[in-house]
PQR file with spaces between the fields and no chain letter, atoms N, CA, C, O and H, PARSE charges and radii, in Angstrom:
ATOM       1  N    UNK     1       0.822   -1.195    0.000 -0.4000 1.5000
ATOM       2  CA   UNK     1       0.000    0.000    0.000 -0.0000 2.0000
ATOM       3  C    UNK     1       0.866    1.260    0.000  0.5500 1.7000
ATOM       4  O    UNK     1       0.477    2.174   -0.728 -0.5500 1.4000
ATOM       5  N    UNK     2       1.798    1.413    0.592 -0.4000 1.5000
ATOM       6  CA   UNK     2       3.020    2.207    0.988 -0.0000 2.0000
ATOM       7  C    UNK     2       3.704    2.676   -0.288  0.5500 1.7000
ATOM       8  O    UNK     2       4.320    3.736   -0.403 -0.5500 1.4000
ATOM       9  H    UNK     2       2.113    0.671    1.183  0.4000 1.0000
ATOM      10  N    UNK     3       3.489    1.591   -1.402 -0.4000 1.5000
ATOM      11  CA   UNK     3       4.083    1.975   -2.810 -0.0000 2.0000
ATOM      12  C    UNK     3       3.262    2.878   -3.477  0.5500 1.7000
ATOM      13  O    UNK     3       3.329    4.077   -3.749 -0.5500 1.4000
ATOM      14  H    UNK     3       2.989    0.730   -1.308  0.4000 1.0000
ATOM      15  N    UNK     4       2.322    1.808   -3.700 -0.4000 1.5000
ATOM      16  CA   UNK     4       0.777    2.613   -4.082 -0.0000 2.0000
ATOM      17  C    UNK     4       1.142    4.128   -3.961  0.5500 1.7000
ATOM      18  O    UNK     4       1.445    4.781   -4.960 -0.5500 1.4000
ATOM      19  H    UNK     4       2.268    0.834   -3.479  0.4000 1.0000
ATOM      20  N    UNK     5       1.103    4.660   -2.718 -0.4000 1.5000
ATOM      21  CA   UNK     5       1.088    6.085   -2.424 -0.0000 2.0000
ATOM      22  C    UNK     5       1.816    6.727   -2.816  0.5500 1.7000
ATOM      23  O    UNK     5       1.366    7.742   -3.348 -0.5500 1.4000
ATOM      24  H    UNK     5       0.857    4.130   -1.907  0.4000 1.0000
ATOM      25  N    UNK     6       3.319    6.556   -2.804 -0.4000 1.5000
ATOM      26  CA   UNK     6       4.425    6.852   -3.496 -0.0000 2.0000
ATOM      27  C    UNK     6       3.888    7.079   -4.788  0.5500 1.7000
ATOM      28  O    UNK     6       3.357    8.113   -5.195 -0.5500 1.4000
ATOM      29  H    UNK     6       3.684    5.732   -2.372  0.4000 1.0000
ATOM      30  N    UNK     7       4.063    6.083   -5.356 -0.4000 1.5000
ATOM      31  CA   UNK     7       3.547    6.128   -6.669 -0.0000 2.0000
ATOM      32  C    UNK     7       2.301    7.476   -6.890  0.5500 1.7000
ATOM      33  O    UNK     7       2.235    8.649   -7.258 -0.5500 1.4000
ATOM      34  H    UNK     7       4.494    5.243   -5.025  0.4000 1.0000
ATOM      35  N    UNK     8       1.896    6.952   -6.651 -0.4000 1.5000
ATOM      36  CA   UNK     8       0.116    7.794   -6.739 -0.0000 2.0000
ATOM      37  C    UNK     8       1.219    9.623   -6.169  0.5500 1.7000
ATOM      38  O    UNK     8       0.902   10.673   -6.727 -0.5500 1.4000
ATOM      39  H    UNK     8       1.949    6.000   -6.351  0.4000 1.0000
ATOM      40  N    UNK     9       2.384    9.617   -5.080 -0.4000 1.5000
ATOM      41  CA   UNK     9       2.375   11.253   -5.144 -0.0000 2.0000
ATOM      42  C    UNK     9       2.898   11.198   -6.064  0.5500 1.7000
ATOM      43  O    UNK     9       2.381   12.105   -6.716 -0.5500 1.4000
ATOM      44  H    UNK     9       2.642    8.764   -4.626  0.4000 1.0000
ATOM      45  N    UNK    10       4.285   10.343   -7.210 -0.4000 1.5000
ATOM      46  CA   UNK    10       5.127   10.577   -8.106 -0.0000 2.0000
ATOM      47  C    UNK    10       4.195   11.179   -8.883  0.5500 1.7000
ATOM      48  O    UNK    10       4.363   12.359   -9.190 -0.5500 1.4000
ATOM      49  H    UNK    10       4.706    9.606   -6.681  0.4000 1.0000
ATOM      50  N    UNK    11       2.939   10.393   -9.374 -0.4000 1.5000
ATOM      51  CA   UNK    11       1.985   11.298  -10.364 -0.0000 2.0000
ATOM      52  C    UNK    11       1.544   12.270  -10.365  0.5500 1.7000
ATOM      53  O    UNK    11       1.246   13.057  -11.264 -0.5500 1.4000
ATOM      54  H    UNK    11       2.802    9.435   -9.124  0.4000 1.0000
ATOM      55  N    UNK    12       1.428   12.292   -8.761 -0.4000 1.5000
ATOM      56  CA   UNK    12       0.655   14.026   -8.658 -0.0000 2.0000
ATOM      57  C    UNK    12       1.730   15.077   -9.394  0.5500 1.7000
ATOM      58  O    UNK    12       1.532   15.735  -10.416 -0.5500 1.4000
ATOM      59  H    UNK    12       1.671   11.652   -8.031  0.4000 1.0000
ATOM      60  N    UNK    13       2.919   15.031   -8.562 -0.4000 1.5000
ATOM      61  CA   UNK    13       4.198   15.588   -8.854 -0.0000 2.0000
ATOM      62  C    UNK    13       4.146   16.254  -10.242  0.5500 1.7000
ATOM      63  O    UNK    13       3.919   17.411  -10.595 -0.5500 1.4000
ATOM      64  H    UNK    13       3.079   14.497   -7.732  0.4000 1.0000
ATOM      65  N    UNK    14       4.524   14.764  -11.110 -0.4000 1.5000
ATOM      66  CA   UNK    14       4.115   14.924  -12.355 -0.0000 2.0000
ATOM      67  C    UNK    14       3.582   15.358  -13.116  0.5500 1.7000
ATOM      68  O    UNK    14       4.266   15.818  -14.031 -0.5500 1.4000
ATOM      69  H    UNK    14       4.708   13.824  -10.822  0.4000 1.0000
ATOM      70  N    UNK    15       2.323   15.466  -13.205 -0.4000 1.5000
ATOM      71  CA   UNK    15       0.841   16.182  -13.447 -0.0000 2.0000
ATOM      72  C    UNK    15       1.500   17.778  -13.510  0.5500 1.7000
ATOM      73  O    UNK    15       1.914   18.380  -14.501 -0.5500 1.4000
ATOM      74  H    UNK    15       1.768   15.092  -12.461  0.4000 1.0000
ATOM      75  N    UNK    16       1.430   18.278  -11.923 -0.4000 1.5000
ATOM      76  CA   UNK    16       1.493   19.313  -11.860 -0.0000 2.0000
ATOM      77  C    UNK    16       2.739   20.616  -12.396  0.5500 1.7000
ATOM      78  O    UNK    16       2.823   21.840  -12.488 -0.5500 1.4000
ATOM      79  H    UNK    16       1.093   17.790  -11.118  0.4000 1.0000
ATOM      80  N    UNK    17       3.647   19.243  -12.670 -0.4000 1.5000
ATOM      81  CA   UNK    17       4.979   20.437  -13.083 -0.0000 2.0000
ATOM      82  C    UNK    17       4.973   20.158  -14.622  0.5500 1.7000
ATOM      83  O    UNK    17       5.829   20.725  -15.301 -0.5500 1.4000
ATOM      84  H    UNK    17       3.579   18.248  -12.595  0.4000 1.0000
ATOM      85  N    UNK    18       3.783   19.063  -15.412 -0.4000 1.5000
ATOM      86  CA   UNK    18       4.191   19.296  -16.581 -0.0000 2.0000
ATOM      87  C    UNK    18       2.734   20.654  -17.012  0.5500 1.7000
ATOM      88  O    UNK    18       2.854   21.536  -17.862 -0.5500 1.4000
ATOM      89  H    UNK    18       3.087   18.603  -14.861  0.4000 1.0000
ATOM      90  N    UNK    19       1.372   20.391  -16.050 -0.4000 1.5000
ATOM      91  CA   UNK    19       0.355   21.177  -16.361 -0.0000 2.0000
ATOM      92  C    UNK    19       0.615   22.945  -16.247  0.5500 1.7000
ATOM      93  O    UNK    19       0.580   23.845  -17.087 -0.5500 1.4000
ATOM      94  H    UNK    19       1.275   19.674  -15.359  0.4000 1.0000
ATOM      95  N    UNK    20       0.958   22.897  -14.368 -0.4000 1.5000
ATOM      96  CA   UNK    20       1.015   24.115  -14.130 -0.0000 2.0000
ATOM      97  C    UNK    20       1.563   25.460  -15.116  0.5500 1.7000
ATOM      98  O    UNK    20       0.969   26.465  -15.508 -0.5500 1.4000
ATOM      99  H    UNK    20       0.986   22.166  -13.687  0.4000 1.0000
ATOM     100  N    UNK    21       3.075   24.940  -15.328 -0.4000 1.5000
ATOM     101  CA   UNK    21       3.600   25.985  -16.247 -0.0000 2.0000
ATOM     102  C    UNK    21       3.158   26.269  -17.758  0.5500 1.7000
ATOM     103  O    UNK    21       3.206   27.382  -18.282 -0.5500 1.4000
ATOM     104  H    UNK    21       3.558   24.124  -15.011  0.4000 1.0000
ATOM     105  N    UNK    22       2.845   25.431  -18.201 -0.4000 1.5000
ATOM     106  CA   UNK    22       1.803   25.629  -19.849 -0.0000 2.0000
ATOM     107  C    UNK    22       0.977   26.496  -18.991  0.5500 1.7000
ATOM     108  O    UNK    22       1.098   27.662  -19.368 -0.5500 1.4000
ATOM     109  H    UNK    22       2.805   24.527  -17.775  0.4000 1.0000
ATOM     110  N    UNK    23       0.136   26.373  -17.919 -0.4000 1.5000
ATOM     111  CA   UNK    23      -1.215   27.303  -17.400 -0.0000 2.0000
ATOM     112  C    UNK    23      -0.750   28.580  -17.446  0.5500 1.7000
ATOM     113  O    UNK    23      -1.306   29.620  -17.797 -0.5500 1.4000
ATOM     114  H    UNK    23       0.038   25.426  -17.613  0.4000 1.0000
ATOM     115  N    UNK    24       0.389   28.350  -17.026 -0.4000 1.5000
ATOM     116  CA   UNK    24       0.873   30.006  -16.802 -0.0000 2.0000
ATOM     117  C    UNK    24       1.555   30.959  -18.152  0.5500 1.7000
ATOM     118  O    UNK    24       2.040   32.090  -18.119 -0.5500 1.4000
ATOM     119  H    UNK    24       0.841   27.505  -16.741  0.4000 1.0000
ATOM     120  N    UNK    25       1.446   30.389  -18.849 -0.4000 1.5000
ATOM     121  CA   UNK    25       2.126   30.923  -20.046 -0.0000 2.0000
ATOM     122  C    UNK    25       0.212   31.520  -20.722  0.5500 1.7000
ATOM     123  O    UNK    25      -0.113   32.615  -21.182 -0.5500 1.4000
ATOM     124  H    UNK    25       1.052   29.471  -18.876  0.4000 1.0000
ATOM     125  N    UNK    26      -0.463   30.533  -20.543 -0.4000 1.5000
ATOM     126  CA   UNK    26      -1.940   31.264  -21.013 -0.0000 2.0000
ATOM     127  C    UNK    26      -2.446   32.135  -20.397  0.5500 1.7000
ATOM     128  O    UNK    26      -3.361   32.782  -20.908 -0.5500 1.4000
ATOM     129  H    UNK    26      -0.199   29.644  -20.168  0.4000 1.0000
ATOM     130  N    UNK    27      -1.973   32.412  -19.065 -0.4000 1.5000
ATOM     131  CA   UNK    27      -2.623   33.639  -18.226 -0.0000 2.0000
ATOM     132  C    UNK    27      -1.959   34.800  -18.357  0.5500 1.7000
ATOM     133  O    UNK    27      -2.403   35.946  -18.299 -0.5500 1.4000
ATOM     134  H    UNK    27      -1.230   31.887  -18.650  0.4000 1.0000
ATOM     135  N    UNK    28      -0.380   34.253  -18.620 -0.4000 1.5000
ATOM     136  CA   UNK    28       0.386   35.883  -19.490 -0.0000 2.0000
ATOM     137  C    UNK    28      -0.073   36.513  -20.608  0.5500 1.7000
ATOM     138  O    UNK    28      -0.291   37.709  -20.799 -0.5500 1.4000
ATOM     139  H    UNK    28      -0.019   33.322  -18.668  0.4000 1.0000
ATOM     140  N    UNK    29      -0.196   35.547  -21.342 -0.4000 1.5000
ATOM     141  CA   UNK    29      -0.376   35.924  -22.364 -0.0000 2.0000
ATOM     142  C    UNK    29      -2.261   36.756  -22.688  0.5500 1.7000
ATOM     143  O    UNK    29      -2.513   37.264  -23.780 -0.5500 1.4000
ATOM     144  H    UNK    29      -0.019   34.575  -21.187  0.4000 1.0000
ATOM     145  N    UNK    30      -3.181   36.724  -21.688 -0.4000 1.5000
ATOM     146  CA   UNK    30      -4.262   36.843  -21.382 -0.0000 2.0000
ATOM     147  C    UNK    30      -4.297   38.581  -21.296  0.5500 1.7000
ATOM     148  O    UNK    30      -3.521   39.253  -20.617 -0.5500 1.4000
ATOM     149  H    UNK    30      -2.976   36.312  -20.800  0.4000 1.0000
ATOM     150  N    UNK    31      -5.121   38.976  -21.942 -0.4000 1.5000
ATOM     151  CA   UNK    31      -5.564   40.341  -22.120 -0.0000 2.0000
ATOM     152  C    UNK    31      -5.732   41.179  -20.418  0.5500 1.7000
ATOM     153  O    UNK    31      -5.273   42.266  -20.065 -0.5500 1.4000
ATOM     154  H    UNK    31      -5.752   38.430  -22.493  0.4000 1.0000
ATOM     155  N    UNK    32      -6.477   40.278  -19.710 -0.4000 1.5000
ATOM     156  CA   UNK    32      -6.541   40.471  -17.942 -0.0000 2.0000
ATOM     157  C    UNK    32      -5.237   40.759  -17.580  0.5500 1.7000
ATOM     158  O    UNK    32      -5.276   41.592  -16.674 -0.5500 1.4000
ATOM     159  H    UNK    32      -6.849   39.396  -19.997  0.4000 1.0000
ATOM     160  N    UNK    33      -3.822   40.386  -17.936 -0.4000 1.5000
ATOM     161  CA   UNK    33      -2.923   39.967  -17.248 -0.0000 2.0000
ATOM     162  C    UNK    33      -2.050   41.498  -16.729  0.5500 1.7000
ATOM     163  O    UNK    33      -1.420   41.519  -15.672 -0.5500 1.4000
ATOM     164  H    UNK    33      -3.791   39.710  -18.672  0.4000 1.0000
ATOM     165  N    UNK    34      -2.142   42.687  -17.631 -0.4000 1.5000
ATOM     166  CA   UNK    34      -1.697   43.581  -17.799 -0.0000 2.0000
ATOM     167  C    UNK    34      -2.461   44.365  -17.846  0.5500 1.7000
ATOM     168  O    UNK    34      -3.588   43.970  -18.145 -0.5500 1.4000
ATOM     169  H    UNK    34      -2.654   42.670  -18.490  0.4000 1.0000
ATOM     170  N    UNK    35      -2.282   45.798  -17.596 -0.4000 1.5000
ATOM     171  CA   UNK    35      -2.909   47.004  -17.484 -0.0000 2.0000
ATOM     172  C    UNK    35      -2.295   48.073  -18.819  0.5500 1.7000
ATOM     173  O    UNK    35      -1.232   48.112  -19.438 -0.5500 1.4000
ATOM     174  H    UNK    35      -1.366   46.118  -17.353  0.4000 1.0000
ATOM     175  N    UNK    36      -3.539   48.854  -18.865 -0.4000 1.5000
ATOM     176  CA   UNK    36      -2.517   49.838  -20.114 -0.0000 2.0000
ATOM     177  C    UNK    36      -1.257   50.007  -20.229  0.5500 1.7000
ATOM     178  O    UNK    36      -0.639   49.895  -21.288 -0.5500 1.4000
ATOM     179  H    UNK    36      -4.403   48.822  -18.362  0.4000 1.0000
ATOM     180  N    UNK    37      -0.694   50.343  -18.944 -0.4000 1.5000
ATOM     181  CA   UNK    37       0.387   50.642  -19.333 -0.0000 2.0000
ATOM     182  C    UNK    37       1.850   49.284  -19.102  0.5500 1.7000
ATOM     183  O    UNK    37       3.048   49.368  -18.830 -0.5500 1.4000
ATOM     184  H    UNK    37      -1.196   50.435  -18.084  0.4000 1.0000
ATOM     185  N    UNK    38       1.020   48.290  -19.355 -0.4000 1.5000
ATOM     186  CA   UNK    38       2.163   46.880  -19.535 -0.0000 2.0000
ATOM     187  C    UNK    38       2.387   46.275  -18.396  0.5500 1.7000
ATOM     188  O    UNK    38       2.808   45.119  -18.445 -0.5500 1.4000
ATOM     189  H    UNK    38       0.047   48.222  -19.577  0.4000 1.0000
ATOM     190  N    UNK    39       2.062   47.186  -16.549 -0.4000 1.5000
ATOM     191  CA   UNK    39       2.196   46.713  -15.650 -0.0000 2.0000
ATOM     192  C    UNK    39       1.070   44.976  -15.257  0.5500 1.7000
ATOM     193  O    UNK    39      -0.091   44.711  -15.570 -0.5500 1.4000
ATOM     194  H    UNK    39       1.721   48.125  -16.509  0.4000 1.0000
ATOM     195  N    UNK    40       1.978   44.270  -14.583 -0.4000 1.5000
ATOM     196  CA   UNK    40       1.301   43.247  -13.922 -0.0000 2.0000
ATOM     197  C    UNK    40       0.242   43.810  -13.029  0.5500 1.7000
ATOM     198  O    UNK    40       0.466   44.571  -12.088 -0.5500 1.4000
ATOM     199  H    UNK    40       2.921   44.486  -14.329  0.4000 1.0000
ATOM     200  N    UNK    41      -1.270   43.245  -13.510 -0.4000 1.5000
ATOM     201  CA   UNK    41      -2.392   43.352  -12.756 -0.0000 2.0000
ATOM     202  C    UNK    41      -2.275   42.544  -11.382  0.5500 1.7000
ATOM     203  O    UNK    41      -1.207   42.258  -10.840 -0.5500 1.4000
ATOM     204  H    UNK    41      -1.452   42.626  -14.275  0.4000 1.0000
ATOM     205  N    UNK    42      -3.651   42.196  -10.868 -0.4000 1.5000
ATOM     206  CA   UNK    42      -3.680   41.503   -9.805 -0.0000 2.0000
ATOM     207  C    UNK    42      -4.336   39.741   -9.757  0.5500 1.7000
ATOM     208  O    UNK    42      -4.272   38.814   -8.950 -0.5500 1.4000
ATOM     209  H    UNK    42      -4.519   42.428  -11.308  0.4000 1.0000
ATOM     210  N    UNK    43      -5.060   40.002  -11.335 -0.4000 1.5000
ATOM     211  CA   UNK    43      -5.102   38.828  -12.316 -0.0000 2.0000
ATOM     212  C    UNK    43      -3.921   38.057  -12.333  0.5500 1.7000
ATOM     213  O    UNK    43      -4.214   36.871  -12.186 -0.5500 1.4000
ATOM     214  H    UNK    43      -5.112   40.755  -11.991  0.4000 1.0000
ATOM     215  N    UNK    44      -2.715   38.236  -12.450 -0.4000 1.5000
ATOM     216  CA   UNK    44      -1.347   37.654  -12.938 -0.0000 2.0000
ATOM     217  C    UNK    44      -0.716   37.469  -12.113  0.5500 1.7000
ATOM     218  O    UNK    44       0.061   36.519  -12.208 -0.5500 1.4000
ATOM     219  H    UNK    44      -2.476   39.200  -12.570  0.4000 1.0000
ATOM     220  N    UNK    45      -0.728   38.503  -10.547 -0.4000 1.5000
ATOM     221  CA   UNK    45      -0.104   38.138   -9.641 -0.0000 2.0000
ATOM     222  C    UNK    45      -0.732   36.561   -8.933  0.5500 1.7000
ATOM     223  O    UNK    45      -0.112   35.524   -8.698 -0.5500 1.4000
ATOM     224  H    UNK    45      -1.358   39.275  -10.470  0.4000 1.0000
ATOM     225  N    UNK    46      -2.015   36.857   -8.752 -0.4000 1.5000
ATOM     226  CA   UNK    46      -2.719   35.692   -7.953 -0.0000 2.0000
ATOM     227  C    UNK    46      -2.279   34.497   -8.618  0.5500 1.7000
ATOM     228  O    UNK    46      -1.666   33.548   -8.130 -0.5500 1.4000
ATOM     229  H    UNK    46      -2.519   37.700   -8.942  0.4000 1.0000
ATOM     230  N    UNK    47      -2.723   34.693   -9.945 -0.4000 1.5000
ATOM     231  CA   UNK    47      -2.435   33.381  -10.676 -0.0000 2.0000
ATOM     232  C    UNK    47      -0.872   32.417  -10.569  0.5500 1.7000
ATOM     233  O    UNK    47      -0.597   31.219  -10.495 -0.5500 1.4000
ATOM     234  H    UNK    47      -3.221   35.464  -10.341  0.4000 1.0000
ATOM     235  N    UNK    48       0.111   34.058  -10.623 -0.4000 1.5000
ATOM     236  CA   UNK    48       1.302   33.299  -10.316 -0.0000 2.0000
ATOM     237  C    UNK    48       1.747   32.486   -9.082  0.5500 1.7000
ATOM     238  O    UNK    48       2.470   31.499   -8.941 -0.5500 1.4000
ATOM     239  H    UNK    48      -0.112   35.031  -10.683  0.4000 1.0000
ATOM     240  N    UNK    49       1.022   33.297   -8.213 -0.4000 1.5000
ATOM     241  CA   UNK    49       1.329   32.732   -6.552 -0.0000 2.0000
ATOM     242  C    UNK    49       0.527   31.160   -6.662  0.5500 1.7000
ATOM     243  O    UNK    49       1.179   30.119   -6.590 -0.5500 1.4000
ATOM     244  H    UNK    49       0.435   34.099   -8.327  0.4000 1.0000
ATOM     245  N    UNK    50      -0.724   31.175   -6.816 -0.4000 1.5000
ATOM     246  CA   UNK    50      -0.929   29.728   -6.835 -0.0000 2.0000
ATOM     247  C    UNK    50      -0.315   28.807   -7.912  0.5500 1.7000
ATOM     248  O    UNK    50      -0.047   27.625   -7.696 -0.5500 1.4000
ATOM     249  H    UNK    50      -1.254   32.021   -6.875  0.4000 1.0000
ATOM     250  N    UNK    51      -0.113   29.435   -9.084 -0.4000 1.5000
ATOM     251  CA   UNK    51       1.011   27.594   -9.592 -0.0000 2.0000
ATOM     252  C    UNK    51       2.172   27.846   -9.113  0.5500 1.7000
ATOM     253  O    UNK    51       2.994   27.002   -9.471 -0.5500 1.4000
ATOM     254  H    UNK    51      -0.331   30.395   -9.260  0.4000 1.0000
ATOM     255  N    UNK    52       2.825   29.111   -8.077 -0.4000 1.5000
ATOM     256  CA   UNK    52       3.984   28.444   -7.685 -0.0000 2.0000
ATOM     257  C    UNK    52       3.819   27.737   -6.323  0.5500 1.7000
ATOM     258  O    UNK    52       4.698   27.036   -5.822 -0.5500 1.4000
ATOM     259  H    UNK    52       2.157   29.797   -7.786  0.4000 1.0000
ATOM     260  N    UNK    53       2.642   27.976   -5.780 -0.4000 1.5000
ATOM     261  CA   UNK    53       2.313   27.048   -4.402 -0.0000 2.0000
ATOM     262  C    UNK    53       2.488   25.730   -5.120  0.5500 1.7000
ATOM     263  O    UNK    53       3.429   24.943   -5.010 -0.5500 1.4000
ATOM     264  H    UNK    53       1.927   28.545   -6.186  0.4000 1.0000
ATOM     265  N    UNK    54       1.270   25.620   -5.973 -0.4000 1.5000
ATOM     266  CA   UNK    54       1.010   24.262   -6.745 -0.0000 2.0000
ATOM     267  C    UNK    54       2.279   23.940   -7.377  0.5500 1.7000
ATOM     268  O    UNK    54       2.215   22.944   -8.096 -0.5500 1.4000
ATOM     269  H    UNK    54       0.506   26.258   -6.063  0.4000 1.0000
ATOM     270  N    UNK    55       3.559   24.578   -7.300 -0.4000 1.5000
ATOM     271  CA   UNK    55       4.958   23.858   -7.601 -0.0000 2.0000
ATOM     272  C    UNK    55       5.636   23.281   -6.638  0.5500 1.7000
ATOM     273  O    UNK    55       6.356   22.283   -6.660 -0.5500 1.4000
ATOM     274  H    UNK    55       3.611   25.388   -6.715  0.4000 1.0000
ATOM     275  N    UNK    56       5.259   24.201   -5.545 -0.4000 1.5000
ATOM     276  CA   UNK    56       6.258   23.336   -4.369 -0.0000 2.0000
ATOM     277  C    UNK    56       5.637   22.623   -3.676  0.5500 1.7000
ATOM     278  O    UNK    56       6.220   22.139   -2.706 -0.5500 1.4000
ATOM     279  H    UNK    56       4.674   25.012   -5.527  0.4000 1.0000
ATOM     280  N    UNK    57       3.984   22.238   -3.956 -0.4000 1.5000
ATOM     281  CA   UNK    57       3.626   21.229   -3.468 -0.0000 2.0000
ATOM     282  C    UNK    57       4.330   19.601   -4.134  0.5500 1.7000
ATOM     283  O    UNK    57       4.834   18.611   -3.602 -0.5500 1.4000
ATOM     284  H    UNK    57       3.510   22.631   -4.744  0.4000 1.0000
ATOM     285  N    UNK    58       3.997   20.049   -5.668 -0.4000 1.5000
ATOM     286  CA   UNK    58       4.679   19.299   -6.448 -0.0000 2.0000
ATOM     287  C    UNK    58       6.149   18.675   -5.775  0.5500 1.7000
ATOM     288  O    UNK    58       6.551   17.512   -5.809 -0.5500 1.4000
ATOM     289  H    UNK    58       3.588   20.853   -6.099  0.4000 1.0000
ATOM     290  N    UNK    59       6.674   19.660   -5.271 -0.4000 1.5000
ATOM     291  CA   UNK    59       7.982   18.916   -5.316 -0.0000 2.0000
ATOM     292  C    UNK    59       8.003   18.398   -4.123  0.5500 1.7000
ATOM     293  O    UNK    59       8.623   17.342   -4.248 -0.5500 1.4000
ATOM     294  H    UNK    59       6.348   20.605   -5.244  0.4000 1.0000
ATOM     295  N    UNK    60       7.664   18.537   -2.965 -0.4000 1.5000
ATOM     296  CA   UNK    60       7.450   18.481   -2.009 -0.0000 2.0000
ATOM     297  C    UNK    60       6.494   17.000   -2.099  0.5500 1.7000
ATOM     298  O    UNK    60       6.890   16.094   -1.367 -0.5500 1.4000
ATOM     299  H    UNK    60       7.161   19.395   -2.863  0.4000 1.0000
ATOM     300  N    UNK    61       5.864   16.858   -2.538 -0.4000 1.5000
ATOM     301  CA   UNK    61       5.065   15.678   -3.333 -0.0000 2.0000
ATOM     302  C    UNK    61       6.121   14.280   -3.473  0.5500 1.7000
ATOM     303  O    UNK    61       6.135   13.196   -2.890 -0.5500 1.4000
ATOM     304  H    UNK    61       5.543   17.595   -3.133  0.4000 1.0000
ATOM     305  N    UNK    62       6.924   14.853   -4.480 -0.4000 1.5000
ATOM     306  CA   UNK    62       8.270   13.837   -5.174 -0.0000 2.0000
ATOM     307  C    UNK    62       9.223   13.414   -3.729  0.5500 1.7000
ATOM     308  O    UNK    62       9.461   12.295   -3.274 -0.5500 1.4000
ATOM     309  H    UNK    62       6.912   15.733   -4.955  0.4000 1.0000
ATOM     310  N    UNK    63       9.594   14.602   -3.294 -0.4000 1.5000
ATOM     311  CA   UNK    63      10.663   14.473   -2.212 -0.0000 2.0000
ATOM     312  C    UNK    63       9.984   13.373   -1.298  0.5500 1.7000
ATOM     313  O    UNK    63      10.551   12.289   -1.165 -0.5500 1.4000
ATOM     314  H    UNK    63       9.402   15.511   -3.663  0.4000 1.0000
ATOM     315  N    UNK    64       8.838   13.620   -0.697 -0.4000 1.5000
ATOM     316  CA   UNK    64       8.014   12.321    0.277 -0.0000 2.0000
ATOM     317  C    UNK    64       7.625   11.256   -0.590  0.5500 1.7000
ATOM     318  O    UNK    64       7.252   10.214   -0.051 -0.5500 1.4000
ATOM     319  H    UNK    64       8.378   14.501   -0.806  0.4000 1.0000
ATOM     320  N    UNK    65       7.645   11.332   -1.922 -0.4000 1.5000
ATOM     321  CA   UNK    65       7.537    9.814   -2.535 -0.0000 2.0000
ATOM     322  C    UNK    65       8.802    8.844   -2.138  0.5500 1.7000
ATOM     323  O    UNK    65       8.943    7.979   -1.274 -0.5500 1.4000
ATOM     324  H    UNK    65       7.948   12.179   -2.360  0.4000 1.0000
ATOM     325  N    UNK    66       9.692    9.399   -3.197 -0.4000 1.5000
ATOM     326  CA   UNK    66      10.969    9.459   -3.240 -0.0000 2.0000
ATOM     327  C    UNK    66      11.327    8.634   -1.404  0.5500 1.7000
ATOM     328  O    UNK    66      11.534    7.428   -1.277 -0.5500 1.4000
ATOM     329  H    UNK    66       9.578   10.102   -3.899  0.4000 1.0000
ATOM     330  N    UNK    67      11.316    9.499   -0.374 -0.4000 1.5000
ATOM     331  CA   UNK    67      11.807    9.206    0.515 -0.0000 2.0000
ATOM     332  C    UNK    67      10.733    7.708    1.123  0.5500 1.7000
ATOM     333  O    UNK    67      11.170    6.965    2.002 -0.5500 1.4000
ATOM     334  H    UNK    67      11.147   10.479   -0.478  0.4000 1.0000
ATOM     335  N    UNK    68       9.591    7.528    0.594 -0.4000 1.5000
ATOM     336  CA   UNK    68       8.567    7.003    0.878 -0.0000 2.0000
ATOM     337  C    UNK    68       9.381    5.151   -0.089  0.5500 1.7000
ATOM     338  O    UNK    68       9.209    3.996    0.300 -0.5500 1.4000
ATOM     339  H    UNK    68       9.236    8.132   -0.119  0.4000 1.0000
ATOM     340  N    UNK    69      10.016    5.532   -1.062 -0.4000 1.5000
ATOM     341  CA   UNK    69      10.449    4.089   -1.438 -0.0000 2.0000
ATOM     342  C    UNK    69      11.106    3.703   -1.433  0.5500 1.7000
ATOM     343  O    UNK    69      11.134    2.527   -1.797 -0.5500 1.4000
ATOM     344  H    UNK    69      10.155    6.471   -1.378  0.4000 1.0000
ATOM     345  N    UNK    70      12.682    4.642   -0.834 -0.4000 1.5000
ATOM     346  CA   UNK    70      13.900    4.438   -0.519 -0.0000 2.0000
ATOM     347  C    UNK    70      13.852    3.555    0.877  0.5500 1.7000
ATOM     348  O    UNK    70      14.250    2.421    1.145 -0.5500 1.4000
ATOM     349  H    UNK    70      12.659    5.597   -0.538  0.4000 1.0000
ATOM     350  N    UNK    71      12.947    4.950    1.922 -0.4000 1.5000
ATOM     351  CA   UNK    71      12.772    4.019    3.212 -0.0000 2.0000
ATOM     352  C    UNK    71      12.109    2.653    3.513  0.5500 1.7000
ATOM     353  O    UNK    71      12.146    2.186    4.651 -0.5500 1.4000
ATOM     354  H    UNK    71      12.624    5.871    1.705  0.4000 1.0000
């Protein structure tokens, strides 16, 4: 069962560091993302803060797999 989980976070891991950053390249590129004058809105900030949470969960994810099949 202990693998299982491992496994099952390796995927999460996975998932999220190949999804997140494509996400974020569509929210730059997003008309919301910027203000007239080119500055970062509050659209772009939020967005960035959660896929970089959702990154270091990610890794943080791997690291307890990882340590989850070694141990």
């Amino acid at each position: 069962m202990e693998t299982f989980l491992a496994i099952l976070l390796l995927v999460n891991a996975a998932f999220n560091v190949l999804v997140w950053p494509r996400f974020y390249g569509r929210i730059a590129k997003d008309p919301r993302a910027r203000d007239e004058n080119g500055r970062r809105t509050k659209f772009l900030t939020v967005h960035a803060i959660l896929i970089g949470a959702a990154l270091v969960l990610a890794a943080l994810s791997a690291v307890v797999a990882v340590w989850a099949l070694v141990a």
